[in-house]
C-alpha positions in Angstrom: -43.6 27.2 -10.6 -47.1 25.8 -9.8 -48.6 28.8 -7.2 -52.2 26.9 -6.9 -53.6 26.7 -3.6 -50.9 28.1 -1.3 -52.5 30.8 -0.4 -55.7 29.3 0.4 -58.1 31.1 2.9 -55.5 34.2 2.9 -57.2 37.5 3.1 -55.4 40.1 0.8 -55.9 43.7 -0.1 -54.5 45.0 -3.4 -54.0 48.1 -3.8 -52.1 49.6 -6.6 -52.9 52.5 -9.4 -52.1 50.7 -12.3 -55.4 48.8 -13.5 -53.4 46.3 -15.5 -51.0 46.1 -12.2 -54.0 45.4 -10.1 -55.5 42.8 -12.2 -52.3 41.2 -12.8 -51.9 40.9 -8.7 -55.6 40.0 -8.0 -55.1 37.0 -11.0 -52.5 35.8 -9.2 -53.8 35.9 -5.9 -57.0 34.1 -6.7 -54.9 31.5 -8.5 -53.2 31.3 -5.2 -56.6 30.4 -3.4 -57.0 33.8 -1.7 -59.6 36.1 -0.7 -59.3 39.2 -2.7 -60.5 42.6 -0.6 -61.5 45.4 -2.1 -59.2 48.4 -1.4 -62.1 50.6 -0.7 -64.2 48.6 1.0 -63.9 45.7 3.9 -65.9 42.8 2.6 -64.4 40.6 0.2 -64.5 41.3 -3.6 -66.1 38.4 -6.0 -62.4 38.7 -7.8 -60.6 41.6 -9.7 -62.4 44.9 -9.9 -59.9 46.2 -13.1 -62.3 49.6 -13.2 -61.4 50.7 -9.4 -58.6 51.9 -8.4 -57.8 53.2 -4.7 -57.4 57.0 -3.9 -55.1 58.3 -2.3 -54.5 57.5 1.4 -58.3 55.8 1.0 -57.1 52.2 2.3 -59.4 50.6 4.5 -58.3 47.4 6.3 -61.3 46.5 7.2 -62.1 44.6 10.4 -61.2 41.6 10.7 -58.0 43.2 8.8 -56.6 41.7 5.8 -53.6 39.1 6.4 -51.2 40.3 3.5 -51.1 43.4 1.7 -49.8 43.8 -1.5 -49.3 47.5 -2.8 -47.2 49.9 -4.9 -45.1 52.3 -4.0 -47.0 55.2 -4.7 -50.0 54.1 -2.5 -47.1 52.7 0.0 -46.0 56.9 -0.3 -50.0 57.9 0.4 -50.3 55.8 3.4 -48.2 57.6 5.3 -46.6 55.0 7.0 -49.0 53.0 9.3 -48.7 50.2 7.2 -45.3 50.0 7.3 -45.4 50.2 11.0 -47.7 47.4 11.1 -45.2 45.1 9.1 -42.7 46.3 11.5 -44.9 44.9 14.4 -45.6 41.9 12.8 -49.2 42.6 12.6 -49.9 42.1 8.7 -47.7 41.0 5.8 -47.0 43.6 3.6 -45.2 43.7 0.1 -44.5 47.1 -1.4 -43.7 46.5 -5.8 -41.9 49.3 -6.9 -40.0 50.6 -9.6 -36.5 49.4 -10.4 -35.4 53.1 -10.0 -37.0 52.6 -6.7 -34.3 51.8 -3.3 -35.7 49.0 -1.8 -37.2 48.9 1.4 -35.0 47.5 4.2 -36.4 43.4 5.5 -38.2 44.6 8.4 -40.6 42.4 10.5 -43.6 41.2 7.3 -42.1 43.5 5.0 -40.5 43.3 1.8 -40.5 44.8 -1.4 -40.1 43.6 -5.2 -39.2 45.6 -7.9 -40.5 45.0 -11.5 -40.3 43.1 -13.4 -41.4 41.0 -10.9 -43.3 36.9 -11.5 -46.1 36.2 -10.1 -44.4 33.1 -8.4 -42.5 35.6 -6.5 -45.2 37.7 -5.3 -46.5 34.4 -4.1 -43.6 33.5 -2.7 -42.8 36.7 -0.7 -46.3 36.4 1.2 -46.1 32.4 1.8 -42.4 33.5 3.2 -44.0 36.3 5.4 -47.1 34.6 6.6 -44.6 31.1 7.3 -42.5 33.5 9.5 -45.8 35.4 11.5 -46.6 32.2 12.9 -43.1 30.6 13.4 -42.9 33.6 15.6 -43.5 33.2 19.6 -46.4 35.6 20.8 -45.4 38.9 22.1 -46.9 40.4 24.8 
């Protein structure tokens, strides 16, 4: 499945403790035509940055805030939540990868989860999906 372009102009933050996992994900969000944020800082990253790796509950969205998030589970476990809750609200996309030992987190609002092993079509897809369905959605006051 061609993933070129179809996430053109999308802001999204990576952040995952795997290097090669974060490399992977940024690869295939560039190919996808998106802006790739650095985790720990809020201006845009000139691609991958396989050497830095998030700590803990460091996330910072940045403002504007990222459109999409994509992150692991364990830095899903480290937020504490909020992000979740923002997914809930509709406020940014957010796909949590996990382990296939993992449960699955329930469709709720922009979230969704993938398990490994996962394509990088589907990543793709999951956020086209989620981003589709933000602005099919009426405003909320």
């Amino acid at each position: 499945m061609l993933i070129a372009h179809e996430l053109t102009g999308v802001r999204v933050l990576i952040a995952h403790e795997d290097k090669f996992q974060m490399e992977y994900l940024s690869k295939v969000m560039i190919a996808a035509g998106a802006v790739v944020l650095d985790p720990s800082a809020p201006e845009p990253a000139h691609g991958p940055s396989p050497d830095h790796a998030p700590a803990a509950g460091v996330l910072q969205l940045g403002d504007p805030p990222p459109d999409a998030v994509v992150m692991s589970q364990s830095m899903q476990t480290a937020d504490g939540g909020s992000l979740i809750d923002a997914a809930a609200r509709g406020t940014v996309a957010l796909l949590v990868v996990h382990s296939v030992f993992a449960l699955p987190l329930p469709r709720i609002g922009l979230l969704r989860s993938l398990a490994v092993p996962y394509a990088a079509f589907q990543v793709v897809d999951a956020l086209v999906d989620m981003l589709g369905r933000r602005h099919d959605r009426p405003a909320q006051l």
